[in-house]
N, C-alpha and C positions, 0 to 999 in steps of 0.2 A: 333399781332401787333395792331387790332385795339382797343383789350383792354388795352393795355400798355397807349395807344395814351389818352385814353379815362379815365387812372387814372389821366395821368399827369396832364393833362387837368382840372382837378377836385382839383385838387394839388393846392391851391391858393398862397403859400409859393416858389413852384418850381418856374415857370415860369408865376410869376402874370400878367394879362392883354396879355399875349399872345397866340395862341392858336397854337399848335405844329397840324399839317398834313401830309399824308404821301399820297402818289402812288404806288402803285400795277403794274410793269409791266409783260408779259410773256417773257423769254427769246429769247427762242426757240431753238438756239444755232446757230454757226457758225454768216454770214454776220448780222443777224437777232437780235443776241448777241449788236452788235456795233448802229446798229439803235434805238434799245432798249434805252441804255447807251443817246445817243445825244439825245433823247425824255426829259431826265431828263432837258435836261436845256432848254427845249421850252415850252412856255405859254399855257392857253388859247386852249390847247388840238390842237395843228396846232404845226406842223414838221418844227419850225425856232429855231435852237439853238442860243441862244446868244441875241436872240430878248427881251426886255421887254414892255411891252404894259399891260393895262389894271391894272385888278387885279395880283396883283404879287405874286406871291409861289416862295419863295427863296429856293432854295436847298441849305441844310446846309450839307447833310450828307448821306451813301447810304449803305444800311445792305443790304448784299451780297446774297449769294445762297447755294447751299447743292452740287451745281458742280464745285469744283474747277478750273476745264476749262474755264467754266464761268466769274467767277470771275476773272481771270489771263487777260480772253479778253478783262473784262469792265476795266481793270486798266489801259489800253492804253490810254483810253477815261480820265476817272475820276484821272490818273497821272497825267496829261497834264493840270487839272484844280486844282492839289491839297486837291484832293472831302478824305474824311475820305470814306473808307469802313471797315464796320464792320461785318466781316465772322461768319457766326456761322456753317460751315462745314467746312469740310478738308481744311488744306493750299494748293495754287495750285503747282505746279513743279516749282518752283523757275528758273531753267533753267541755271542753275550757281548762281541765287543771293542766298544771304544769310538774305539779309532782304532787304522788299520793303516800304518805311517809310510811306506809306498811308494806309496801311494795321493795323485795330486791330482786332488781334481774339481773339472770345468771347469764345474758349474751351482750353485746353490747346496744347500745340503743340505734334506733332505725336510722340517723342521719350518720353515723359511723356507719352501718352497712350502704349509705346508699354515695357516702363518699366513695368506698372503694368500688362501686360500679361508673360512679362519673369517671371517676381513673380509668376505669379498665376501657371505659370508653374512649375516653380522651386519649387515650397508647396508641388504639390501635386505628384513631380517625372514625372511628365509628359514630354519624351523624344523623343516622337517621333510622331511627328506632319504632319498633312496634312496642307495646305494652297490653297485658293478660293480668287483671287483678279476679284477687278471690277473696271476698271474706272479711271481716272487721279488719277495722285498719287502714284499708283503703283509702280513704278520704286523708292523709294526712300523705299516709305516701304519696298523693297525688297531688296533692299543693308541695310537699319538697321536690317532686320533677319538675315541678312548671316553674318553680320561683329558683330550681338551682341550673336547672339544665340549659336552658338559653343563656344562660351566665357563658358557659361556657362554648357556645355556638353547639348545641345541640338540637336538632328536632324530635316530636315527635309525630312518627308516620300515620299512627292509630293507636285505640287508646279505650280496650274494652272491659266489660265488667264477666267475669265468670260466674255463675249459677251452678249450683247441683238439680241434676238434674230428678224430682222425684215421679213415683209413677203416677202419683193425683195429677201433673202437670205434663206428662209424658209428652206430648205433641209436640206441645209449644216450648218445651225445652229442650227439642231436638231442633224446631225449627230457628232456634236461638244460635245454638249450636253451628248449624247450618251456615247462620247468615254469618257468624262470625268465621268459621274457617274460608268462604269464599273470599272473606274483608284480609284476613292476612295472607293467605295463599295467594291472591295477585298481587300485593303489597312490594314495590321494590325490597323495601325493610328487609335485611339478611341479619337482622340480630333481634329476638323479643326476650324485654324483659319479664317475666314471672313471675306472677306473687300469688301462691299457690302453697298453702302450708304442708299439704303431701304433695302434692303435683297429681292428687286424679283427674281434676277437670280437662287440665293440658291433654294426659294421656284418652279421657276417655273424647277430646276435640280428635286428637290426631289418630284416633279409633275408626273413626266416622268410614273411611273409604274400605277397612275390613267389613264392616256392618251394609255394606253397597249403599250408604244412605246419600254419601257420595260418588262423583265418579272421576274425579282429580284425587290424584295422588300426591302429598304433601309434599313441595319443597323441602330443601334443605334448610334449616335455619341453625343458627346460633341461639341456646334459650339460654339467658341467665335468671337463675335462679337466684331470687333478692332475699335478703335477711338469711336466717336460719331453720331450714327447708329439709323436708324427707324425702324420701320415695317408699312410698307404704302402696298397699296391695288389700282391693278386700277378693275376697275369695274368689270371686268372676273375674279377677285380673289376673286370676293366676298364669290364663296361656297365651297374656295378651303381651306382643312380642313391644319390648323395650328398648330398640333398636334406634326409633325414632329420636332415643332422648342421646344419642352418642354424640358425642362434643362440647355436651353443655358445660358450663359455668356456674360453679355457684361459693356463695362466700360463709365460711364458718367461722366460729370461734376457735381460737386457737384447742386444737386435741390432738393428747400424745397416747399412744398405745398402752391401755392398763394393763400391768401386768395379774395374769392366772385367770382375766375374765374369759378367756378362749375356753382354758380348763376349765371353768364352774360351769358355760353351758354346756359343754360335751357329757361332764363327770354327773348334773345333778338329778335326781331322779325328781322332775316337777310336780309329781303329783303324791308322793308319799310324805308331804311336809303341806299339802294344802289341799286333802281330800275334798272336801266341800269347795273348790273355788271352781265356781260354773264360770267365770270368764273364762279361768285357762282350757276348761276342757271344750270351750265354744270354740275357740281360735282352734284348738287340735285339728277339731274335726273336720274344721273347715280348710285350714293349711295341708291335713295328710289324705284327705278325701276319706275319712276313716268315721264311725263311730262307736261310740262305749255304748258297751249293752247295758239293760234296763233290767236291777236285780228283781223287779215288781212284775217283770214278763217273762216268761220260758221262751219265745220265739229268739231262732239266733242267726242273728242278721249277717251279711254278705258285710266283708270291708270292717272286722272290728277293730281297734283302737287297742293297742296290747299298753301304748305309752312309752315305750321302747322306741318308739321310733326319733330317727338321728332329725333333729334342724338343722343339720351343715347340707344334708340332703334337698330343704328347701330353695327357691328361687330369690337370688340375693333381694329382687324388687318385693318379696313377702316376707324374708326375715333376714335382717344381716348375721352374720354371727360376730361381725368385729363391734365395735363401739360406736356406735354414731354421733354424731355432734350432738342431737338432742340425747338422748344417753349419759354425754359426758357431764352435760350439764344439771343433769340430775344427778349424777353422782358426784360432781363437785357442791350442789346443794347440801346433801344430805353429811359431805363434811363440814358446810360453814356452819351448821347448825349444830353440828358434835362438839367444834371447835368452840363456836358459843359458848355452850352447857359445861365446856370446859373451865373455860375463863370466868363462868359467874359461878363453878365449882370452888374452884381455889381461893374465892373471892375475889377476883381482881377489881371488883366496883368495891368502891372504896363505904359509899354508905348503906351498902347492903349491911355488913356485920354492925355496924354502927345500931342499924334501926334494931336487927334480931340479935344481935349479943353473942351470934355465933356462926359460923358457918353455917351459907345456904343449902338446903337438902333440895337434890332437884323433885322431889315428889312435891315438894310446897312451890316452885317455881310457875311464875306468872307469864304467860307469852309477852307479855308488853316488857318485862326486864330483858329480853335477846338483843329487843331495838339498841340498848348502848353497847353492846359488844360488836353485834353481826355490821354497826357501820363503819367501828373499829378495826373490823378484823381483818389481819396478814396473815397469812400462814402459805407455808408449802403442801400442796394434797401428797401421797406417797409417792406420785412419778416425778415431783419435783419442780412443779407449775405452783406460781403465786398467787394466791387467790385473795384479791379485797375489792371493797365499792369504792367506788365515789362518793361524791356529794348529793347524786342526783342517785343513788341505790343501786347503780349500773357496774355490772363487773368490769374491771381493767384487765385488759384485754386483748390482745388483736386478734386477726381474722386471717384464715389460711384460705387461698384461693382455688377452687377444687376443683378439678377436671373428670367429667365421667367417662370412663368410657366400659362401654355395654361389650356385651359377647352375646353367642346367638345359645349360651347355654342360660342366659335372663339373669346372669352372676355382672355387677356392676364392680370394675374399682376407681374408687376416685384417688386420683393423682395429684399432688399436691403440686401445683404450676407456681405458686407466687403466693405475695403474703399484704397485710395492711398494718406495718408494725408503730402504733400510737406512741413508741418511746421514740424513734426516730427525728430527726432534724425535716422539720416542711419539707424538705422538697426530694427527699430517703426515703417516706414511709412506705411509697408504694412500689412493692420491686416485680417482678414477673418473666418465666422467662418462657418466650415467644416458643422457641425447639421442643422444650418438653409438653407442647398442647396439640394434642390428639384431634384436628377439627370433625366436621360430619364429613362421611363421606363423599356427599355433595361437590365439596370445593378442591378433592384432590389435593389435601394439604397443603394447600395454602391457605394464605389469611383472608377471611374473607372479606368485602367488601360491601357495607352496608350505608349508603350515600344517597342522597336524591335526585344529586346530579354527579355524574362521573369528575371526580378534579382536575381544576382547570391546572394547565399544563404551564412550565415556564414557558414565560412569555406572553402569555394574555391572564387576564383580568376577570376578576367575577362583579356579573351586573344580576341582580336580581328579577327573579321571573315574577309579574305582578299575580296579585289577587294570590301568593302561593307562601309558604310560611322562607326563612329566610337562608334555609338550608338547602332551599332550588333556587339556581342561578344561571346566565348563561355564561357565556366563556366569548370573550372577547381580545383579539389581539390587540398587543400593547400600542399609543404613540410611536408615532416614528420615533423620535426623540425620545422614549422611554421605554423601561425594560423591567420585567419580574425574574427572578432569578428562583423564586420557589411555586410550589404548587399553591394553589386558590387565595391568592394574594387577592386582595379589596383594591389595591388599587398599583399601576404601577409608578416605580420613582426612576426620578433622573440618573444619572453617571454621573462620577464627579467631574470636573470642568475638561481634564485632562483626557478624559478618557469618553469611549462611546458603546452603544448599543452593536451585539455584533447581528447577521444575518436572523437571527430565531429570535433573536431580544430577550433571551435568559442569562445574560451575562456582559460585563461591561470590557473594552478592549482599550489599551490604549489608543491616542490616537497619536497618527505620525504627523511630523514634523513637516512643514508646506511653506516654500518661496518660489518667486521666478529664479529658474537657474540657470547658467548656460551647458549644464549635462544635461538638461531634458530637452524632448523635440521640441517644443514651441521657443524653448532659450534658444538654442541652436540656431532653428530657423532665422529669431531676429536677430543674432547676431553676425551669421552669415549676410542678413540681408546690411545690416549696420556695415559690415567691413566691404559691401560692394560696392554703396554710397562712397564710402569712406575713398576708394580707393579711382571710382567714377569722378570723385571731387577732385582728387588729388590729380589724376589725369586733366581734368578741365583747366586747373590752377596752372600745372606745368606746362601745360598748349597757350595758355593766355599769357604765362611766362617768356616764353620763346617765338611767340610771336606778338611780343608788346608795341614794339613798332609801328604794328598794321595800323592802317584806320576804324578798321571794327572794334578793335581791344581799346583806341583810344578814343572815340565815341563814347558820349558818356562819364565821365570821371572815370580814368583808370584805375587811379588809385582804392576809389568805390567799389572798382569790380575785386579787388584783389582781397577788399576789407570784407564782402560777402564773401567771398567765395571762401575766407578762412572761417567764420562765423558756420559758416554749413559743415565745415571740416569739424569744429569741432560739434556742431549739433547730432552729426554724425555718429559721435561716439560719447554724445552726452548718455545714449540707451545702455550704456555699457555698466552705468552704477546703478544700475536696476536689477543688474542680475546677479546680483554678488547677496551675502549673507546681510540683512539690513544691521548696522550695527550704529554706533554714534554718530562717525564721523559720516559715515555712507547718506544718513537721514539727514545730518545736517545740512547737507551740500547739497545732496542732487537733485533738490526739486530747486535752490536759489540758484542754482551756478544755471540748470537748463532755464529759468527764466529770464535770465542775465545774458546770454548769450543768445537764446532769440531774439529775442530783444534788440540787440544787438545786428541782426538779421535782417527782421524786420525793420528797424530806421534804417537799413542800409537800400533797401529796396523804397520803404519811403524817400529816403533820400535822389535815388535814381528815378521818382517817377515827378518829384517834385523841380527836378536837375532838366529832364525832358520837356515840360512845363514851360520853366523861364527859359532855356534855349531858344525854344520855336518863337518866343512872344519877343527873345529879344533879337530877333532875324528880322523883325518888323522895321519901317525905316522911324526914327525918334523915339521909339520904345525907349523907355528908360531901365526898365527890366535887365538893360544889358551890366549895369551898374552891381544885381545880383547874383548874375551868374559867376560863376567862383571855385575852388577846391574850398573856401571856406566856410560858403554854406552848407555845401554837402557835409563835408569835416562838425560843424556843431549841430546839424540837426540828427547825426549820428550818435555824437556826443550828449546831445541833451536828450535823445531820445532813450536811451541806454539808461543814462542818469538817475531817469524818475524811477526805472525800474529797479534801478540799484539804491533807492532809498528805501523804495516798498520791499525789498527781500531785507536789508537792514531792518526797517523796523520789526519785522515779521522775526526776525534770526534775534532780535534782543527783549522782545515781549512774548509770545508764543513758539519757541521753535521746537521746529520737528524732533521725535525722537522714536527711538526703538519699541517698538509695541507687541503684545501677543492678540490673537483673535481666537478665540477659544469658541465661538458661537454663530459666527456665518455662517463655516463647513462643519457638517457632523462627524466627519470622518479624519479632519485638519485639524492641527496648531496651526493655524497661518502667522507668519511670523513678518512683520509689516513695520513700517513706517508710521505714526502717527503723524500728521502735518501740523499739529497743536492748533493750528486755527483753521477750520475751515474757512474763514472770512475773508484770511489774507491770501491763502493759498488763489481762491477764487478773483480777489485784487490780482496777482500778480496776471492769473491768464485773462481777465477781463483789460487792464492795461494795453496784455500784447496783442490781444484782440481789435481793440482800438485802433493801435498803431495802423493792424492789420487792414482792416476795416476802411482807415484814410487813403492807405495803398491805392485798396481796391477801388478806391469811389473818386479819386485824382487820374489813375493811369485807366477807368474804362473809360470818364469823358476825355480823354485825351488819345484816347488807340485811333482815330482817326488822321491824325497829324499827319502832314505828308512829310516824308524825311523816308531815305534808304536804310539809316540804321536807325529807323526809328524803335526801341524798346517797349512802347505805352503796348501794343497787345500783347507782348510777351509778359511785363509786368502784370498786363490785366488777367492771363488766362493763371498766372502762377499764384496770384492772391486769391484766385476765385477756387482755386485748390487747396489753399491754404485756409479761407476761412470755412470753407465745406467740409475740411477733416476737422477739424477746432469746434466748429458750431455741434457736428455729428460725434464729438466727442464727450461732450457733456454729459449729456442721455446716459450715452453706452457706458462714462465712466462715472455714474453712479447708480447703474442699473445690473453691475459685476461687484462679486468678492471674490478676496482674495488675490492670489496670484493674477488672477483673470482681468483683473481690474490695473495693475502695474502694466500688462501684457497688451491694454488698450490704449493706455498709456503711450508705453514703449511706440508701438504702432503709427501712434500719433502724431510724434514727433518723427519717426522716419518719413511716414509720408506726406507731412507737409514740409518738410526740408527736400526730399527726392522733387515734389513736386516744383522748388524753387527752381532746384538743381536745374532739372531736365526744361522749364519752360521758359527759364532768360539764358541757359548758356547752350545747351544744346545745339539750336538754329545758328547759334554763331561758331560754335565747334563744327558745324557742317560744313558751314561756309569756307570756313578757314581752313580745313581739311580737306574737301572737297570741290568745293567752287573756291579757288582762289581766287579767280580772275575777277569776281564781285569784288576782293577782299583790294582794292585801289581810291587813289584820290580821283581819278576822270572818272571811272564809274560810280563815283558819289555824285561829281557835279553833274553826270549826264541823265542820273536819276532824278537829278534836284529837277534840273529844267523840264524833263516827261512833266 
């Protein structure tokens, strides 16, 4: 203040010809507060308010205190006269109000500071926080942590009130003491925020283990220091080591280096310009360990006080020599108020000269006339910072983010890490840079980590711990089917269709492309097995070829035999459109053409056991059965049998038919790339149909396997349907109890071995014969069999 006082003053442009003064009172607090306050408007150093006499000191204007309680008390006084106060510490508890119009403060207001703490929070994941309050105010900062900070998923871990401690209460304010450092020292909490207007309480908390009153030795923490905060020192702190406070955080108003204040403390001599000021020589004595002798005593005391002695010499936590935030703020006070007196100088209210007819003399100047200027006023201070209010009296402003860090010579520098700039665009204002922040030695430079539950990792999921606030959770790995890709995700989400979870489920993968093929083993296999049939068929054809003649070939219908045994050739290599890439024409065909063609099989087998049937009945003598026997019953009930089945794949091919499909969702790790049958109804018609067929086979040729005849076929028929409806019936199950490929693959299967099983159980025993027993293969060996 009194170098503010002492630029203006010099300033011959500010306030020319007039010389700005100021008073120093002490509070003290409480009734002492109000006496204080009424002093300002009495003369001549004598307790009459209101009185003017003599030499006049006008009070224009009155910069507040660092106690909001304080301040709240003088505004009774200094309301009532319409006095400007201009705060440079905390707003006081308003008490309901929302603004009190004589009030300007010189910092910004407490939800601006407590923004750039939610920021600072929210950067570096920090969730779970302690809290240490001191002092009026309190209560408001603590309804905007509750109501702001779970907004943004923050906790809080604890949440205590700080005391001073005095000696009336000595015990019980250590034992206060006590219970609170045990409450945050086991606390996971690696960040507490502070609201502590010097920071003694904190320091003389984290004192406790030098006093052995403890016997834990303070963790490390991170403290942020909230709002606009000092580090002051009273004389017992002098050798009390500052170490503890290295890394902290705290947020200021923007301050830039005044120039020649360095020079005015070095240069001024303090006490030859304010012999009588017992503050100053109180603080001397007590800063230099020194005292001023007593001109009323001849004794000459050890340690005196010459006044000469340097304050760059002191411990930065007892006196800075640079500027301090609170500092600046008084010194930008004491120009809005020059600046003021300037502007209601020159006239700039327009009804001032109106009412007095001439320019205003500031000796006649009213404190309530500043109110239209000081909400006015812009101006640059001399280092080139703009200074005005707002609407609410609050200075514009931002906030530099400050790093301390300590030395073991008790000299603190705070380092400017980052800023809270209110012109900025939303989502700009807050910048900071991680490198240039000094942490506690604690954390070995790194960031620390202050969480309730360690974060959940990609790939699981956070579930909440009950009965526990919502920033403890546990960690749960994701669904099969689902994947988190970031740390403490709520909840995890799908892949898109295409794609899938890979082993750790942090990350989504394509998924490959999946058919039956004939390059993979299981293609292979069937197809290898498809060309033996194929080739075992073609051998039977060509032996029943070349020995058509015999009487076993021509037993039976020959022409039957030749019509199955192509029908298997081709059933044979119907598996062969299964294993190709499914595309239009592939779906179209190869589920109609294989039903068409067993089909075809199958009546031909009915055909031969209904052929066996009317033969024996018509051996009888007067049977008329012999009338049926024929090439042309066998010929239409192949033909009609065939037929129906060639109507149902028609209807099916002209109303629902099959077509090219993806499966994005059976296999997690598959496209399956498939067939769709477009109806499953008809699909199920066509094999329920050949099942039929089947099924007549089997229940015609078992009551008929007893027949007596040498080439009788009825057991051969019966064991090769009893194969044929046991892969068919066991197919159903299996093929709707697979996907995918696996399910074509059962399929495939299917038809091999109810086709092998025709193969090998009606021609086999005749290719034995005919290969190997020839000698059965005759006309006398039929009839010598007939007569047996």
């Amino acid at each position: 203040m009194i170098f503010a006082v002492k630029k203006i003053n010099e300033d011959l442009q500010l306030l020319p010809n007039v010389t700005l003064g100021f008073r120093i009172y002490e509070t003290y607090g409480g009734e002492y507060t109000y006496h204080a306050t009424m002093e300002l408007f009495s003369s001549q150093n004598l307790f009459v308010p209101n009185y003017k006499c003599g030499i006049l000191n006008q009070l224009v204007s009155v910069v507040g205190t660092l106690d909001p309680g304080v301040s709240f008390a003088m505004e009774d006084i200094l309301g009532t006269f319409k006095v400007p106060q201009l705060l440079y510490g905390p707003l006081p508890n308003m008490n309901g109000k929302t603004h009190i119009p004589f009030y300007y403060h010189m910092i910004p207001g407490e939800d601006f500071y407590l923004k750039g703490i939610l920021q600072l929070l929210v950067h570096f994941r920090w969730n779970w926080i302690g809290i240490l309050v001191k002092g009026d105010g309190g209560e408001k900062f603590e309804q905007l942590i509750f109501s702001w900070f779970s907004l943004h998923g923050i906790c809080i871990a604890f949440l205590e009130q700080l005391k001073t401690i005095y000696i009336s209460n000595l015990d019980d304010g250590l034992k206060w003491f006590v219970d609170i450092f045990y409450h945050f020292i086991n606390s996971k909490a690696n960040v507490v925020i502070i609201k502590d207007k010097y920071v003694l309480e904190l320091r003389t908390l984290l004192y406790l283990p030098e006093m052995e009153i403890v016997s834990i030795k303070p963790k490390g923490k991170v403290w942020i220091v909230a709002s606009q905060m000092g580090l002051a020192s009273f004389f017992y702190h002098k050798t009390w080591d500052i170490q503890v406070l290295h890394g902290a955080l705290s947020f200021a108003a923007y301050t830039n280096e005044v120039e020649e204040f360095l020079h005015f403390l070095e240069t001024r001599n303090h006490f030859s310009f304010f012999p009588q000021d017992g503050f100053l020589k109180d603080v001397w004595e007590h800063a230099f360990g020194c005292v001023f002798p007593n001109p009323s005593e001849n004794d000459d005391p050890e340690g005196i006080c010459t006044g000469k002695e340097k304050l760059e010499n002191l411990p930065w936590a007892f006196f800075e020599m640079m500027m301090t935030s609170h500092s600046y703020s008084i010194y930008n006070a004491m120009y809005a108020v020059a600046h003021a007196l300037h502007a209601l100088q020159v006239g700039q209210q327009p009804h001032t000269r109106r009412l007095s007819g001439r320019k205003p003399n500031l000796q006649d100047v009213q404190p309530w006339q500043l109110h239209f200027f000081l909400k006015k006023i812009a101006f640059n201070n001399n280092i080139g910072v703009q200074i005005s209010f707002d609407e609410k009296g609050e200075l514009v402003t931002g906030l530099d983010i400050e790093n301390w860090v300590t030395f073991p010579n008790q000299s603190v520098l705070r380092v400017k890490v980052g800023k809270l700039d209110p012109w900025a665009a939303e989502g700009q204002m807050f910048t900071i840079h991680d490198g240039a922040i000094i942490w506690p030695m604690t954390f070995n430079q790194r960031i620390p980590i202050s969480v309730c539950t360690e974060s959940c990792l990609p790939g699981y999921f956070k579930r909440k711990q009950e009965e526990k606030p919502f920033c403890c959770y546990d960690c749960h790995p994701c669904p099969k089917e689902k994947m988190s890709s970031q740390r403490d995700m709520d909840d995890c989400s799908k892949c898109p269709e295409d794609q899938y979870p890979n082993k750790v489920q942090d990350s989504c993968i394509p998924k490959r492309i999946s058919f039956l093929t004939y390059e993979e083993p299981m293609g292979i296999s069937l197809v290898i097995l498809a060309i033996f049939f194929f080739l075992c068929t073609t051998l039977v054809l060509a032996t029943f070829l070349k020995y058509h003649h015999t009487p076993i070939v021509k037993a039976n219908n020959r022409n039957l035999t030749y019509v199955l045994l192509i029908s298997l050739l081709l059933c044979f290599l119907c598996p062969l459109q299964f294993l190709v890439v499914p595309g239009n024409i592939v779906c179209l065909f190869r589920q109609i053409s294989f039903g068409i063609i067993f089909s075809v099989a199958v009546s031909s087998v009915l055909a031969k056991t209904i052929t066996v049937v009317l033969a024996f009945m018509a051996t009888k003598p007067g049977s008329r059965m012999r009338n049926w026997v024929g090439k042309g019953l066998a010929t239409s009930i192949v033909i009609s049998g065939s037929l129906v089945q060639t109507v149902i794949c028609t209807v099916w091919l002209f109303t629902f038919p099959p077509f090219p499909d993806i499966d994005t969702h059976s296999e997690i790790e598959e496209i399956i790339l498939q067939c769709n049958e477009g109806s499953s109804i008809m699909f199920f018609c066509v094999l329920g149909y050949m099942g039929f067929l089947a099924a007549a086979s089997f229940t015609i040729a078992f009551f008929s396997r007893n027949l007596p005849s040498s080439f009788n076929e009825a057991k051969c028929l019966t064991f090769s349907m009893l194969i044929f409806c046991s892969v068919w019936i066991s197919f159903v199950p299996s093929y709707l109890s697979t996907k995918g490929k696996y399910m074509v693959a059962v399929e495939v299967f299917s038809i091999l071995a109810s086709s092998a099983g025709l193969l090998v159980c009606i021609y086999f025993p005749k290719c034995y014969i005919i290969i190997f027993r020839p000698e059965l293969n005759n006309r006398e060996q039929l009839i010598k069999r007939r007569s047996l």
